[in-house]
C-alpha positions in Angstrom: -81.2 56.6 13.1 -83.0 59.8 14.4 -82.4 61.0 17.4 -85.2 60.0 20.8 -86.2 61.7 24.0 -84.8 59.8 25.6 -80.8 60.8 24.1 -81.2 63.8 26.3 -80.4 62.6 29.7 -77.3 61.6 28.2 -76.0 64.4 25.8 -76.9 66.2 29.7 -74.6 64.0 31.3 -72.1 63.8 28.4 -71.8 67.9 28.8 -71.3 67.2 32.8 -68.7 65.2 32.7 -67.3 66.7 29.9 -66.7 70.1 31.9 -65.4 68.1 35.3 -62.9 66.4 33.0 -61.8 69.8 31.5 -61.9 71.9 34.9 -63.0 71.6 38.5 -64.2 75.1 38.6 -68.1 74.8 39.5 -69.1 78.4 38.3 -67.6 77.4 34.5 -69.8 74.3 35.1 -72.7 76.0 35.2 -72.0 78.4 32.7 -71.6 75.9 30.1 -74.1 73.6 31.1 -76.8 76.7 30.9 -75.9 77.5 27.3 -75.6 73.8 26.2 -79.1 72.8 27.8 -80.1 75.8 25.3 -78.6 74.6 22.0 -80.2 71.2 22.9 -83.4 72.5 22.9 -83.7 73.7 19.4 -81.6 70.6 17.7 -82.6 68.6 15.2 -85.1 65.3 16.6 -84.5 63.9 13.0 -80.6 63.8 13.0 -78.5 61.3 14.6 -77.4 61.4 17.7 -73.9 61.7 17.0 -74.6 65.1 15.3 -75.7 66.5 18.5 -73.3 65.0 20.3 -70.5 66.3 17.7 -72.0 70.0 18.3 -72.4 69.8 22.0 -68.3 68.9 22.1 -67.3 71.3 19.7 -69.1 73.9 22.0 -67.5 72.8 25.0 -64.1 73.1 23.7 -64.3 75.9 21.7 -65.4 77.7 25.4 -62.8 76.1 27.3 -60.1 75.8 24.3 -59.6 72.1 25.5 -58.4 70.1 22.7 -58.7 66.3 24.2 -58.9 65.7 27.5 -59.2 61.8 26.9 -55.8 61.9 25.7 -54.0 60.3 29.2 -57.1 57.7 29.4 -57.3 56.9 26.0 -52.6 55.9 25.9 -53.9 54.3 28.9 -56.4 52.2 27.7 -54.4 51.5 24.5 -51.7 50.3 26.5 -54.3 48.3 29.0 -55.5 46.1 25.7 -52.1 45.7 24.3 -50.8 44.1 27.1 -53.8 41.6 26.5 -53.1 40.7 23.2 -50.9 37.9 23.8 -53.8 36.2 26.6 -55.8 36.5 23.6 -54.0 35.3 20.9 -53.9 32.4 22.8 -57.2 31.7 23.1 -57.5 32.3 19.0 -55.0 29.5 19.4 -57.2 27.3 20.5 -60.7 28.5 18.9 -62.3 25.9 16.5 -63.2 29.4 14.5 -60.4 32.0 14.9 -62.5 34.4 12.7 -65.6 33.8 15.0 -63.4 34.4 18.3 -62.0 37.5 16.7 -65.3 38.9 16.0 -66.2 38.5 19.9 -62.7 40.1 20.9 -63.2 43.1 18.7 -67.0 43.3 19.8 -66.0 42.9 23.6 -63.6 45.7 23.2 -66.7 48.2 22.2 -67.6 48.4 26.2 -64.4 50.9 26.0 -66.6 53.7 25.3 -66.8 57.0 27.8 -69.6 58.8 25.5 -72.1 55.8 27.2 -70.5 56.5 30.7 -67.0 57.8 32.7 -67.1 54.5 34.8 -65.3 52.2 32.0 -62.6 50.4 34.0 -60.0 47.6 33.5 -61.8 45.5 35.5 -65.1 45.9 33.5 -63.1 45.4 29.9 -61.6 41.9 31.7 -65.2 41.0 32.4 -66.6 41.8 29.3 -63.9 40.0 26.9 -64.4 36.4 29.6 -68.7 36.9 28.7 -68.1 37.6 24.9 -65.1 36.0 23.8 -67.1 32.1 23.4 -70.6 34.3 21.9 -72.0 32.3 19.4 -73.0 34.2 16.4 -75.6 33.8 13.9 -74.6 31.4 11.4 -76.1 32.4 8.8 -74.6 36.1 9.1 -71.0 34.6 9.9 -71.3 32.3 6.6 -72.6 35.3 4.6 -69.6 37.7 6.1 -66.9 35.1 5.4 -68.1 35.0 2.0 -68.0 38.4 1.4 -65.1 39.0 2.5 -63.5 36.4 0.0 -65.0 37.6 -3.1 -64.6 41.4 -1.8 -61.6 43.6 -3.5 -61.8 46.2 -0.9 -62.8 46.1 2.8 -63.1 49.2 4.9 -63.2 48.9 9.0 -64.2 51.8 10.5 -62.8 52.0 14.2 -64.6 53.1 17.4 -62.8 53.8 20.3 -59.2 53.7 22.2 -58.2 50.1 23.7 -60.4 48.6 21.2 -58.5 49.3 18.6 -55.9 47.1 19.2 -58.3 44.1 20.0 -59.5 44.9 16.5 -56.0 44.1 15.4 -56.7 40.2 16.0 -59.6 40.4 13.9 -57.8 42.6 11.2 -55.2 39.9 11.4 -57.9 37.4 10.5 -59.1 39.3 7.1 -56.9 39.9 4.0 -55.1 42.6 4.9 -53.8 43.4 1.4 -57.5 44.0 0.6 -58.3 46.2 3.8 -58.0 50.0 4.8 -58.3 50.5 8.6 -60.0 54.1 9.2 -60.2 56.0 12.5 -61.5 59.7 13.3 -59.9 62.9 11.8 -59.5 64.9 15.1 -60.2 63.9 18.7 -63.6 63.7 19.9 -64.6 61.6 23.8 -62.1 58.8 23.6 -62.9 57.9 19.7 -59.5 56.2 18.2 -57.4 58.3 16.3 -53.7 58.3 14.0 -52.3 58.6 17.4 -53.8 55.6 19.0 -53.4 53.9 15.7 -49.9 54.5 15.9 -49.8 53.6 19.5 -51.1 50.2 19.0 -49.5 49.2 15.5 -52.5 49.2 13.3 -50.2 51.4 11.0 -47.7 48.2 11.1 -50.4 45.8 10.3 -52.5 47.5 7.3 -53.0 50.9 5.4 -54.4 53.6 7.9 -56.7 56.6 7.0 -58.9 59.4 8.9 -62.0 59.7 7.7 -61.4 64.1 8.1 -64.3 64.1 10.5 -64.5 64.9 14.9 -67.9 63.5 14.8 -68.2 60.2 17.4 -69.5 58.4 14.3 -69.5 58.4 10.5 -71.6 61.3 9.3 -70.8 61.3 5.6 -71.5 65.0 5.0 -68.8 65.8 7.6 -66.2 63.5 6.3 -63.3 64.6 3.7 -63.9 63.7 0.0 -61.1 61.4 0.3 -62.7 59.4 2.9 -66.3 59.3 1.3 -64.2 58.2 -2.2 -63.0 55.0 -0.4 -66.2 54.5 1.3 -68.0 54.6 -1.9 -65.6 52.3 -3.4 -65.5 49.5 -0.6 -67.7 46.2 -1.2 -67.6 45.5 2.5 -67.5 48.1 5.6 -66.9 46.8 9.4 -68.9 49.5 11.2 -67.5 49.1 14.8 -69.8 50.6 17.5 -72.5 52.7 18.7 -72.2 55.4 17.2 -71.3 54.0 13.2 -74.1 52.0 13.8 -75.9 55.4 14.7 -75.0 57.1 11.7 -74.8 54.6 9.3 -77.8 52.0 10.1 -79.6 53.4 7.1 -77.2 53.5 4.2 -77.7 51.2 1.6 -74.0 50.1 1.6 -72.8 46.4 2.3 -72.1 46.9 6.0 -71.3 44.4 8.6 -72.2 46.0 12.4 -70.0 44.8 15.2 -70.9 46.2 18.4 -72.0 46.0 22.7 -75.6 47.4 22.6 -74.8 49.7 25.4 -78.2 52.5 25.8 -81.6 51.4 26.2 -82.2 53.7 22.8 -79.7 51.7 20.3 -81.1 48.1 22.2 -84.4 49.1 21.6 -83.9 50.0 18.0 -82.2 47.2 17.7 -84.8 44.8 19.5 -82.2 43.2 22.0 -81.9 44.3 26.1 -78.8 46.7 26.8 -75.7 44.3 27.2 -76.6 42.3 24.0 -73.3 41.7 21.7 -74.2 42.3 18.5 -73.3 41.2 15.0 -74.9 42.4 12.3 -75.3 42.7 8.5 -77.4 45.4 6.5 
């Protein structure tokens, strides 16, 4: 997915918040924002997003020598959904599809995302899981994924963000896990889930955990270690969670199943849905 006009209001505002995150002092504001407005003018319209938006942060913190200031928000967060998990299990419990309710958990937990916006609260994350969690999805895509995922030797879930990683441990808990590798970023990058978080939460407990080598808020394959790419070549389905894999990866020709909130007006438009729209998809 190439990049649109319209992605510059936000890498703007991603740089803005960025800085008042890492410092209060206004005059290093500026001075970022000044020489980030001019790398943004010469990138690349054709790349992703997430390329820009891995350049803009590796700027930032190789000016301020910040390494991640998500850290307290992201244990937070991860802490926030873990204390959920049993409210939820509960209603898999009861579900007349558990894998189907564990999709909509796992898709509901996407709206943790500060990239789209700093105003993520607790109270927005409740919200979001009561609206999604009884979604219907397509049946035809559900039957097709169930399918695949029986006859598949090797599943690879690539992770989004902090908090929903462990709502993406009920749905890992629905899948043959002896079959599955979990993957999360390399180093830290906005509040993107890494070994730490998947330590925090337990994935590491539950299945085999990798990092895909990469800081990019996405999976940009010429970024990513040779191991990663070796098990993403090898996988016969991939769980692309969120924005930004579906950014990077809506184009490859692999067997990948899309699980995310359509939370920009650019990705619901190139996705033909309104911004808000759950979406579960299959390429």
């Amino acid at each position: 997915m190439k990049t649109y006009i319209d992605c510059f209001p936000c890498f703007t505002r991603q740089v803005i918040d960025f800085c008042k995150l890492i410092t209060s002092d206004s005059e290093t504001h500026e001075k970022i924002l000044r020489e980030a407005l001019i790398k943004l003018s010469k990138l690349d319209m054709n790349a992703t997003p997430p390329h820009t938006a891995t350049q803009m942060y590796r700027f930032i913190k190789e000016a301020t020598g910040a390494v991640d200031p998500f850290e307290k928000l992201k244990f937070e967060f991860n802490k926030f959904a873990l204390d959920h998990l049993p409210m939820l299990e509960k209603e898999l419990e009861k579900s007349s599809d558990r894998l189907e309710t564990a999709i909509n958990i796992s898709m509901a937990g996407n709206i943790i995302d500060m990239g789209v916006g700093n105003h993520v609260s607790e109270e927005l994350v409740r919200k979001t899981l009561l609206e999604t969690i009884n979604h219907k999805l397509d049946t035809q895509t559900l039957a097709q994924f169930k399918s695949d995922i029986a006859s598949a030797k090797k599943i690879l879930y690539l992770g989004d963000n902090c908090g929903e990683i462990a709502f993406d441990k009920l749905l890992v808990q629905e899948l043959p896990k002896e079959k599955l590798t979990f993957v999360v970023r390399g180093m830290p990058i906005i509040n993107d889930a890494t070994m730490v978080d998947a330590r925090q939460v337990g994935m590491d407990k539950l299945v085999r955990v990798i990092d895909n080598g990469s800081d990019a808020p996405g999976t940009i394959l010429e970024w990513c270690s040779d191991d990663f790419k070796k098990e993403f070549q090898k996988a016969d389905v991939i769980i692309a969670k969120g924005q930004g894999n579906y950014e990077t990866l809506s184009e490859n020709d692999s067997n990948i199943y899309f699980i995310l909130k359509a939370k920009c007006p650019v990705i619901a438009n190139h996705l033909g849905v309104s911004v808000g729209t759950s979406i579960f998809k299959g390429v």
